[in-house]
C-alpha positions in Angstrom: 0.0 0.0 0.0 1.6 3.3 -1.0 0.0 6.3 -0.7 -1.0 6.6 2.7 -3.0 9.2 5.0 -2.9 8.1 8.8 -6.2 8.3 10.4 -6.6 9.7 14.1 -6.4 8.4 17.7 -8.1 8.4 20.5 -7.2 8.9 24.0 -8.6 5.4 25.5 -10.3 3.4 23.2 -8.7 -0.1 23.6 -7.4 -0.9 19.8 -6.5 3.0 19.3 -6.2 4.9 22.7 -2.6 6.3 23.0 -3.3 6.8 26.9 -5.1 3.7 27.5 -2.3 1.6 29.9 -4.1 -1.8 28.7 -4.5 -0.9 25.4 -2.9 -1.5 22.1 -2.0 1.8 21.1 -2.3 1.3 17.3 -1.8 3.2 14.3 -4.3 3.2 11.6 -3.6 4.3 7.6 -6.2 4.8 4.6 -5.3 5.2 1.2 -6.6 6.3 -1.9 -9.0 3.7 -2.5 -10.0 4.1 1.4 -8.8 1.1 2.5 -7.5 1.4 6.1 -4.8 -0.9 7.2 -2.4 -1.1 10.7 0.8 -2.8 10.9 1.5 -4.5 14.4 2.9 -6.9 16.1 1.4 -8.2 19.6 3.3 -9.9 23.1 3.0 -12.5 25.2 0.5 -10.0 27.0 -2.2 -10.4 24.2 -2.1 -14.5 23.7 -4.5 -16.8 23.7 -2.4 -20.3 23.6 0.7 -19.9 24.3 2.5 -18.3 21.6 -0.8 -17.7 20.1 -2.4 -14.2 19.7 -5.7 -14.4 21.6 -9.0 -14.5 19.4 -10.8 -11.7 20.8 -7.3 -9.2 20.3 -7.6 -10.6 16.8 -11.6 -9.6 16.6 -11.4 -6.2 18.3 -8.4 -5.5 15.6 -10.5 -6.6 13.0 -13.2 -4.8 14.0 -11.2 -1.5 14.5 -9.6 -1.1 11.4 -13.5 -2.5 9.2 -14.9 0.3 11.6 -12.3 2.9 10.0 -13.2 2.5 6.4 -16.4 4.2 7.3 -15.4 6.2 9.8 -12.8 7.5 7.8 -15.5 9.0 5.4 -16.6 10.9 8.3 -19.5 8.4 9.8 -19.4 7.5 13.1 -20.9 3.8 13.3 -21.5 1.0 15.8 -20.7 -2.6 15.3 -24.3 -4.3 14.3 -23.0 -7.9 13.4 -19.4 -9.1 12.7 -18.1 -12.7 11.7 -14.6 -14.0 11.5 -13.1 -16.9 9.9 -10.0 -18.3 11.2 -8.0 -20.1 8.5 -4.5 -20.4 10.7 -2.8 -19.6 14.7 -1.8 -16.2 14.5 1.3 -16.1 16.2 2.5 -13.9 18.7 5.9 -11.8 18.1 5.7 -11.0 14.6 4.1 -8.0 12.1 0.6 -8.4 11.6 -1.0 -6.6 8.9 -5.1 -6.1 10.0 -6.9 -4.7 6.4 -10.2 -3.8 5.9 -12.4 -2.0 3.0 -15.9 -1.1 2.5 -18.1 -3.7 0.8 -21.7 -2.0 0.6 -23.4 0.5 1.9 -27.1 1.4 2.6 -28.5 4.2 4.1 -28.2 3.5 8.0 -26.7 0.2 7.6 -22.9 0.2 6.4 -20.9 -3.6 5.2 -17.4 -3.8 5.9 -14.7 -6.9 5.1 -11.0 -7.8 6.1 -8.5 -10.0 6.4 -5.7 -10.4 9.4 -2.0 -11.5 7.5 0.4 -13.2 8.5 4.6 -11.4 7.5 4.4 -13.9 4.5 1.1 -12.1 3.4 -0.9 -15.5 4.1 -4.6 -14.7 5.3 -5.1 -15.9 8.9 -8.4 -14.7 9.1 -11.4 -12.8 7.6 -13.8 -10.7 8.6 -17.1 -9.4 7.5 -18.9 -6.7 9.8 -22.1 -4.8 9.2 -22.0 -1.6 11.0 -25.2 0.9 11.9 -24.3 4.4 11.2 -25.3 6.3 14.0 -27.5 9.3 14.3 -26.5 12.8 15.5 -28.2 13.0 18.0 -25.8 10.4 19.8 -22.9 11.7 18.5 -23.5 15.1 19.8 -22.9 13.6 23.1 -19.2 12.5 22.2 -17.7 16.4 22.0 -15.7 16.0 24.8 -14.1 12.5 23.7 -13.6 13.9 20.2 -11.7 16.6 21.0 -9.0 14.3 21.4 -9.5 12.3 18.3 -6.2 13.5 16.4 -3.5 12.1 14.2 -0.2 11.3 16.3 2.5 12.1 14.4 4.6 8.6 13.5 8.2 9.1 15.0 
């Protein structure tokens, strides 16, 4: 993926909060064609199995970066329905790459898919998510929380 524009963070969210102690702290890109990708690689603290990255890290990734490709267009969305299919162990200790790219849209109701790959580029898992664009009138509620939504500068 070339071109790239990263997206904002948040303050605590779990996948993207850059002050959340617990959290992942991830980074999250778009390009051109708005698909929105992160590169990571996850620690012992995150597994499932040993030396296995725990399913629901995997999920909550996966659902982070399908959520972006429509809030990246400027719609804030909740997750409606989600499915994953895990096709291998994603190990823990190496560079992840979680993708994701809009699929259809409706007028409230928004479909997302992904994939989760391994440093070879092998698919571990996919993911298809349906996701409820929400009204303004609940987002008018989240001023405070947005004022720290903001892109972090990569070092």
């Amino acid at each position: 993926m070339n071109h790239r524009t990263k997206q904002p963070n948040s303050r605590m969210c779990f996948v993207c909060g850059v002050e959340n102690p617990l959290g992942l702290k991830l980074s999250f890109y778009q390009d051109e064609q708005d698909r929105v990708w992160c590169d990571f690689t996850p620690d012992e603290a995150y597994q499932g199995y040993p030396d296995r990255l725990h399913g629901g890290i995997v999920t909550a990734v996966l659902d982070e970066v399908l959520g972006r490709t429509v809030i990246g267009q400027g719609v804030w969305v909740v997750t409606a329905r989600m499915n994953l299919r895990f096709h291998h162990p994603v190990p823990l200790g190496v560079q992840l790459t979680a993708v994701g790219e809009i699929s259809k849209q409706r007028s409230r109701l928004i479909e997302a898919k992904g994939e989760l790959r391994l440093p070879d580029g092998v698919v571990a898992v996919e993911a298809t998510a349906t996701y409820l664009r929400l009204p303004d009138s609940e987002t008018e509620g989240m001023e405070e929380a947005l004022q720290f939504w903001r892109v972090i500068p990569d070092e």
